[in-house]
N, C-alpha and C positions, 0 to 999 in steps of 0.2 A: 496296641496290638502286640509289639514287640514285648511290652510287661507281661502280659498276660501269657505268649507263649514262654518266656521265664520261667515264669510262676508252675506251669503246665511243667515242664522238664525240670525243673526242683524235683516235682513229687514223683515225677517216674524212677528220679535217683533213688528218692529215701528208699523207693519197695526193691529195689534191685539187689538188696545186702542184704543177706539173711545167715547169719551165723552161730555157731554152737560150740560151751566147749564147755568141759565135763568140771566136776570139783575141785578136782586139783589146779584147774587155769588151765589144762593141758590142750590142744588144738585135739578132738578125735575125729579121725575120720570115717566113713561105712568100712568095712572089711572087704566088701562086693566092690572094689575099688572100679571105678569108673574109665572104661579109655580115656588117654589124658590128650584132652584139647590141641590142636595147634596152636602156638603163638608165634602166627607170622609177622605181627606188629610190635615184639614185645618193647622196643626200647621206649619208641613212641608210647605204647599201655602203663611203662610205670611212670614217666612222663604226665600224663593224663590222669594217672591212680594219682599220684602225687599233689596236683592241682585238686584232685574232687576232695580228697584229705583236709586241704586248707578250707576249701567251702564250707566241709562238714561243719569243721571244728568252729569256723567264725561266723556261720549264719545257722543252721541246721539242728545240730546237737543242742547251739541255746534255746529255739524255738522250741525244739522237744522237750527240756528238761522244763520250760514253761507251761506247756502241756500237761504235762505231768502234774501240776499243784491243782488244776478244775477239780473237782469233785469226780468219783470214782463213778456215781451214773450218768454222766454226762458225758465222760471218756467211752463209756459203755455203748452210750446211746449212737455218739458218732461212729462208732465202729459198726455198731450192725446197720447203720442206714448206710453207712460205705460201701459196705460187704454186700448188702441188698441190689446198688448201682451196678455193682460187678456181673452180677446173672445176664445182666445185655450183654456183656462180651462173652459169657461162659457158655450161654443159650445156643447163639450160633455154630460155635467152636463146638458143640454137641453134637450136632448135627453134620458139620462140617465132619466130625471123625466116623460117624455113623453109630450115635450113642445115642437114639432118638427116647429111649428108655428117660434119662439121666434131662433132656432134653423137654421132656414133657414133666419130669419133676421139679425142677430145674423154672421151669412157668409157672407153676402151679405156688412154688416157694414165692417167687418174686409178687405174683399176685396179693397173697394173703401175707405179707410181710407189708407189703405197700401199702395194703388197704386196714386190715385189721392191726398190723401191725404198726399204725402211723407213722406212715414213709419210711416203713423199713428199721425206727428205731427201737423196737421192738422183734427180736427172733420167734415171732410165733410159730413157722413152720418148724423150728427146732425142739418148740415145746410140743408139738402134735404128732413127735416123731418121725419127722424129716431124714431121709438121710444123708448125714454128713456132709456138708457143700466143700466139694473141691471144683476150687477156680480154674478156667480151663483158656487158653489164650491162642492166637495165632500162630504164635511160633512154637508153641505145642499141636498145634494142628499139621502141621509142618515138617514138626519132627516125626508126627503118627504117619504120614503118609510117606516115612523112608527116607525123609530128606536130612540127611548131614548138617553139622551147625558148624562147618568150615571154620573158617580162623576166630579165636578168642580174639574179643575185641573190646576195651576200654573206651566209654563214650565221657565227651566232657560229660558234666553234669550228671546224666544219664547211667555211670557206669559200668560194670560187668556184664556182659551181652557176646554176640556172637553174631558170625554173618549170616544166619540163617532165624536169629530171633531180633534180630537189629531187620531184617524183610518182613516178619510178622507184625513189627511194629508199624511200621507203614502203611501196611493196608486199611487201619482204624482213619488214615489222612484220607484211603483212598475210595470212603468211606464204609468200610466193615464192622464199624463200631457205630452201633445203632443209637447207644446215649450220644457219643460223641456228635451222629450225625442231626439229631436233635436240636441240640443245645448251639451247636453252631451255626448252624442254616436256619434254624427258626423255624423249625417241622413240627412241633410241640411248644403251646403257649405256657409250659407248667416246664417245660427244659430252658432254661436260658444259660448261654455262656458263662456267666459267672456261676450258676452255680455247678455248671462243671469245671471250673476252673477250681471253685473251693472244696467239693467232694475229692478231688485227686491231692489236693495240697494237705487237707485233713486226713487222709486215708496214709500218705506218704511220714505225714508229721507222728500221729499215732504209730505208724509201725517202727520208726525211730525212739520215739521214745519206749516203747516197751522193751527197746533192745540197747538201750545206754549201756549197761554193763557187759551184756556179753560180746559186745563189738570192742570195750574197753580191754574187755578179758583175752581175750583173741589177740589186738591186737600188742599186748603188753607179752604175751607167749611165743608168739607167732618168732622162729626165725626169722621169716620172712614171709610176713602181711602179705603181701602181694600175690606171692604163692600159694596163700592159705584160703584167701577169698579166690582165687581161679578156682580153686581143687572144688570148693564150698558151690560155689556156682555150678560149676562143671556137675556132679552128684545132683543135685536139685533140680535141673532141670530135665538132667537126665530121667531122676525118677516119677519126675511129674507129666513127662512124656509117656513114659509107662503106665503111668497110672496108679504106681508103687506108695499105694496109702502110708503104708510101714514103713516107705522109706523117708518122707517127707520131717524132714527134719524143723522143729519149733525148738521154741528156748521158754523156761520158765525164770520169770523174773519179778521184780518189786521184792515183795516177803520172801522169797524161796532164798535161804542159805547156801542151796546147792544148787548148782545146772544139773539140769537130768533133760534126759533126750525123752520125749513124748513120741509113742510111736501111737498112731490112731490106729484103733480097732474095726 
């Protein structure tokens, strides 16, 4: 049990980091600069930043770069059955905001990804002109309904969060996460604990390794890493609260010579 929730908080880490920096190596940030966070924990955060550091680098980043040698539709495959998993937590939180729009589309993807799409390894509602899946979470639901994300907070393992999305994550224990609730109580004979346990480890491992260099790059620039991932955090979530498609910041990587900011249309 104790392995397994491990394993479960590894992969929440890996999807917690998501950073960007431009050709030069330089750290950029939005211009529409973001109110800056409180950090009423800070000594304790770089403390705790510091330890997730060494995990990275000794457990983490080598499974990633491992990852990375499978064959490019296999990597492909496991990401869009990941991405598929995710519409249970994005469906509700639709709903939850009062997006029943997005909500009913939203069902409609996961159905025909699951079915024709076999289990999701295939993005067929993408190819039929879906539009665009953005993942939608608790503590975005959270933030939509005016609630403040009170003090920056660096979790072991788990890292960069906030006291108000560090609450949102809870509720999937307290059961608001319908795969979650699945797979672990045994409510579905086709959900079993392992394999949510391997969907989140896979989905975490994938989004690390797509992002080896520009975490490399970032933090080889960065005065100060620490600073640079709050600020990074701090924007992202912010505009994913919004709903700020433009703002949501991605990294191109593998063949691309240059980082360039991907803004979705």
């Amino acid at each position: 049990m104790f392995r397994k929730l491990t394993i479960t908080i590894l992969s929440v880490f890996l999807l917690s980091f998501n950073a960007y920096a431009d050709s030069s190596g330089d750290l950029e940030l939005k211009k529409n600069q973001t109110k800056e966070i409180r950090d009423c924990f800070e000594k304790l955060n770089r403390a705790t930043f510091a330890f997730n550091q060494g995990l990275d680098k000794a457990i983490i980043k080598p499974l990633a770069k491992g990852y990375r040698n499978l064959p490019d539709p296999l990597q492909k495959g496991t990401r869009n059955a990941v991405r598929n998993l995710s519409n249970l937590i994005t469906i509700p939180n639709n709903v939850l905001q009062g997006d029943v729009r997005m909500a009913i589309i939203n069902t409609g993807r996961l159905v025909i990804n699951s079915t024709v799409g076999i289990l999701g390894t295939i993005d067929v509602a993408n190819k039929m002109g879906f539009p665009n899946y953005e993942m939608e979470d608790y503590g975005q639901t959270l933030g939509a309904w005016g609630i403040g994300p009170g003090c920056y907070i660096v979790l072991p393992v788990l890292g960069p969060s906030s006291v108000r999305d560090t609450a949102g994550s809870f509720i999937n224990v307290l059961g608001g996460d319908p795969w979650y609730n699945a797979s672990a109580h045994g409510n579905n004979e086709f959900l079993n604990q392992n394999i949510f346990i391997a969907s989140k480890v896979l989905s975490g491992i994938d989004f690390r390794a797509n992002n080896i260099e520009s975490i490399e790059n970032l933090e080889a620039n960065s005065i100060d890493f620490y600073a640079s991932v709050k600020s990074l955090y701090t924007q992202d979530r912010e505009n994913k609260i919004k709903n700020n498609q433009r703002g949501n910041i991605e990294v191109l990587y593998k063949n691309e010579e240059d980082w360039e900011e991907i803004e979705d249309q």
